[in-house]
C-alpha positions in Angstrom: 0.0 0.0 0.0 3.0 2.4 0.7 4.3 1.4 -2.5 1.3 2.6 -4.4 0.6 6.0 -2.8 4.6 7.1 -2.7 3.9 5.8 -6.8 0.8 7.9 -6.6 2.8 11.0 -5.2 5.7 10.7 -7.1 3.5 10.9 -10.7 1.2 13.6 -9.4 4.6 15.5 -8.2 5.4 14.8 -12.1 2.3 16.3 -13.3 3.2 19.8 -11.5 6.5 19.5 -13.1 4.9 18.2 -16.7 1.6 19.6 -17.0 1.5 18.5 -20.6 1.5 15.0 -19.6 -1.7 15.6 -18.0 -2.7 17.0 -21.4 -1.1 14.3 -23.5 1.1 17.3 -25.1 4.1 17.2 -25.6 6.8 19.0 -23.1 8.3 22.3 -25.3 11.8 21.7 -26.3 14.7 23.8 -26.4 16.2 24.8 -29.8 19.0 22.3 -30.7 17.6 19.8 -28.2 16.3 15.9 -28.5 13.0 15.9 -28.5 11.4 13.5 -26.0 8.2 11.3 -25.8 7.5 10.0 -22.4 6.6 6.4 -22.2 3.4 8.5 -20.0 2.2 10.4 -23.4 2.6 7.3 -25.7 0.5 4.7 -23.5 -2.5 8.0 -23.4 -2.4 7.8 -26.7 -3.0 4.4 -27.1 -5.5 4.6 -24.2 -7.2 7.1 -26.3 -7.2 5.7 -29.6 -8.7 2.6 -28.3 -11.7 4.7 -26.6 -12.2 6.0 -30.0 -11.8 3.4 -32.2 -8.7 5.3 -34.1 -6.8 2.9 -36.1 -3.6 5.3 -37.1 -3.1 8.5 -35.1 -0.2 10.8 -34.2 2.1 11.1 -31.1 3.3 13.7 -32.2 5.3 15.4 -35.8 8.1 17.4 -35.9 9.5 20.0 -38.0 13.4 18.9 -38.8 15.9 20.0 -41.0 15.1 17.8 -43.8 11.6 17.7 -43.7 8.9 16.4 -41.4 9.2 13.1 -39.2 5.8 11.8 -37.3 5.8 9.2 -34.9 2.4 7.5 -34.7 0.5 4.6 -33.0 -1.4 1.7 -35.2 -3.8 0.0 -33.3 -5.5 -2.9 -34.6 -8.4 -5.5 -33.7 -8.1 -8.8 -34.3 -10.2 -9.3 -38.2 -11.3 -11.6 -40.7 -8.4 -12.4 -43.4 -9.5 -10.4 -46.4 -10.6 -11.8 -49.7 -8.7 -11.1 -52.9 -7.9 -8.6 -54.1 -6.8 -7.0 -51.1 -6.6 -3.3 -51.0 -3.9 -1.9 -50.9 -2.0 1.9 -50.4 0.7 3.4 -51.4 2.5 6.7 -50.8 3.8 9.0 -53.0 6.3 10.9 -50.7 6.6 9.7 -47.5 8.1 6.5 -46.2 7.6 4.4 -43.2 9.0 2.4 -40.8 6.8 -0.2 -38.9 7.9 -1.9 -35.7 5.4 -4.1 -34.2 5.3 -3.8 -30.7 2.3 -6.0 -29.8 0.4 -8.8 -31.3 0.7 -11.4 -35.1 -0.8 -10.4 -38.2 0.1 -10.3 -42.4 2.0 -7.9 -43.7 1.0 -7.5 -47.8 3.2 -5.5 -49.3 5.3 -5.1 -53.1 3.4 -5.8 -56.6 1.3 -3.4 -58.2 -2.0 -1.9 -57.8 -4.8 -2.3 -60.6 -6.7 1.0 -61.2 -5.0 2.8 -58.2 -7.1 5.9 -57.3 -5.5 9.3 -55.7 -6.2 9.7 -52.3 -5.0 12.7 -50.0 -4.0 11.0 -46.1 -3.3 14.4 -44.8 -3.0 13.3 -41.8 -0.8 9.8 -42.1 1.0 9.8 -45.4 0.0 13.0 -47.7 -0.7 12.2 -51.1 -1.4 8.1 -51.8 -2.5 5.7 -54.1 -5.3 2.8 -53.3 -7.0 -0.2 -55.3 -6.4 -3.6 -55.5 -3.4 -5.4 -55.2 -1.6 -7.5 -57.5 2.0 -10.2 -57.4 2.0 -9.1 -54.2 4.1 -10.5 -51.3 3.1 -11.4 -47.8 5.1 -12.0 -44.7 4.3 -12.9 -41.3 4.9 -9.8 -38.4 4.9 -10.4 -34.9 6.5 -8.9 -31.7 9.9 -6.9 -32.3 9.6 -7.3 -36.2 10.9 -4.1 -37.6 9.5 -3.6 -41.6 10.5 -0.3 -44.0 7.8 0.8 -46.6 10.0 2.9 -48.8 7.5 5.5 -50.7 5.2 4.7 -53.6 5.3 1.1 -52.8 2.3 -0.8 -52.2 1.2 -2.3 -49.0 -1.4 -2.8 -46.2 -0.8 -3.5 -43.1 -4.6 -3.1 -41.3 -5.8 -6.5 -42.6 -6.1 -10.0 -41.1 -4.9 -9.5 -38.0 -5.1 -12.7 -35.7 -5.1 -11.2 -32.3 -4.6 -7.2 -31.2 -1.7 -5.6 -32.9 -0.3 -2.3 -32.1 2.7 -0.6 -34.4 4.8 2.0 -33.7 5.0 3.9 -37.0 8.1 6.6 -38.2 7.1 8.6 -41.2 9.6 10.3 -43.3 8.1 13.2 -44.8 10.8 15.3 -46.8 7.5 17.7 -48.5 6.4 18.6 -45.3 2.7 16.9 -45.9 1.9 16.0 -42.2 0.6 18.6 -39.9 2.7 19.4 -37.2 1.8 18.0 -33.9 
């Protein structure tokens, strides 16, 4: 019981120190500094996402010198495996870098897509591609399985899921497309 309200103290003495944890925002950060995402802000996020049913959301983007670079959650319910053709996305300018944090699921990815039709993802991967898949490639992702998604190249990563998956996303966005968070 001690153990639990000095743990209780010690994050609401945090709190006063980080009110934007409290806020799920991030802390401000000195020019010329690392920019930090407490472990506090990412597991809100999550917490929030799953409230809302959000499948792909920011943790936050950042202006750097050679463009923008968002980190963002992926959360993901176990589903049915899809029926062919699968859909797939693409981006025309920003790549990705996918590291599975929790749960087993199919990544489809490579090939080409048949009739692919513009679509804007402001929000998590500026101007794309989707349609149907074709010669595609699939590969099993699980726990600790790191996978790059350079840009224009087609994939999907929201289907088939066995159990509950959650990603930690990096988007490379040299054009500046996602909105700074």
């Amino acid at each position: 019981m001690k153990k639990v309200i000095c743990g209780a103290a010690v994050f609401a003495f945090l709190l006063c120190i980080f009110p934007s944890w409290a806020q799920n925002k991030p802390a401000p950060n000195a020019p010329g500094s690392a920019i930090i995402i407490p472990d506090a802000a990412m597991k809100a996020q999550l917490m929030e996402m799953i409230a809302g049913k959000v499948q792909d959301a920011p943790v936050r983007i950042v202006n750097t010198s050679d463009g923008n670079l968002g980190v963002f959650l992926i959360h993901l319910n176990p589903g049915q495996t899809p029926k062919e053709p699968v859909s797939m996305m693409s981006h025309d300018e920003v790549s990705e870098v996918y590291y599975v944090l929790k749960g087993e699921g199919v990544l489809y990815h490579g090939g080409t897509m048949e009739n692919p039709t513009p679509r804007d993802l402001a929000t998590t991967g500026g101007p794309s591609k989707g349609g149907p898949g074709k010669d595609k490639l699939t590969q099993q992702v699980g726990p600790g399985d790191l996978f790059i998604v350079p840009s224009n190249t087609p994939h999907q990563v929201n289907l088939g899921a066995k159990t509950e998956m959650v990603y930690l996303v990096l988007r490379l966005d040299p054009k500046r497309h996602l909105q700074l968070k």
